[in-house]
C-alpha positions in Angstrom: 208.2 -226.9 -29.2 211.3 -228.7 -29.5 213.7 -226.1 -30.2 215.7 -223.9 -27.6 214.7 -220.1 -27.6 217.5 -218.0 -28.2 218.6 -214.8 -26.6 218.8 -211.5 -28.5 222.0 -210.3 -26.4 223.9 -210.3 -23.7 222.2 -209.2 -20.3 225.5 -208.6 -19.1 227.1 -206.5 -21.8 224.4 -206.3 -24.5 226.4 -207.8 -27.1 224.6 -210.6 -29.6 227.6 -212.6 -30.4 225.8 -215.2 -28.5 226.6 -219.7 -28.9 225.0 -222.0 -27.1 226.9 -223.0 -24.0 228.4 -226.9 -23.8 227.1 -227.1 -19.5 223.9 -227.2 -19.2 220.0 -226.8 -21.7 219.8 -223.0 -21.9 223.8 -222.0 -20.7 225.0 -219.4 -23.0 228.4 -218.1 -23.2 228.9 -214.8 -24.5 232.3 -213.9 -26.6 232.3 -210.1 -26.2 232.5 -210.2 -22.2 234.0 -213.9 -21.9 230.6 -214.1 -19.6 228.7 -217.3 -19.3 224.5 -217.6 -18.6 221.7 -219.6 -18.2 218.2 -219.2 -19.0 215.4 -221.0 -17.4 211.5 -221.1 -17.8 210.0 -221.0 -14.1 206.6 -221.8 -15.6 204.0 -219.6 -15.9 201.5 -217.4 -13.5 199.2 -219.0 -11.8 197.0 -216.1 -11.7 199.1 -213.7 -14.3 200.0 -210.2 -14.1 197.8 -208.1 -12.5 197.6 -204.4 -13.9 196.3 -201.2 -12.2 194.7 -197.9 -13.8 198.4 -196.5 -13.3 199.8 -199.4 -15.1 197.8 -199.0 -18.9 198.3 -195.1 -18.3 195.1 -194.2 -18.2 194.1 -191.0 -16.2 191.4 -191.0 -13.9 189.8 -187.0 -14.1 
């Protein structure tokens, strides 16, 4: 994938009047709150996400 994943809004305010920041890869500036971000793949799980009964919402009788 050679393209940059964009955000939906704002995790600040909520807004989507979103532009690419000029910083860093994956800075985002965002003109409704003058707030600036960055978003950044960690990788992923080395064992993933581990759910419980509890979790799916199943009920144990």
């Amino acid at each position: 994938m050679s393209e940059r994943a964009a955000p939906f809004y704002c995790p600040y305010c909520g807004e989507e009047d979103l532009r690419p920041g000029e910083q860093t890869h994956g800075a985002w500036e965002c003109a409704a709150c003058n707030r600036g971000f960055q978003l950044k793949f960690l990788g992923l799980l080395a064992r993933g996400i581990q759910r419980t009964a509890d979790d799916r919402g199943d009920e144990q009788t």
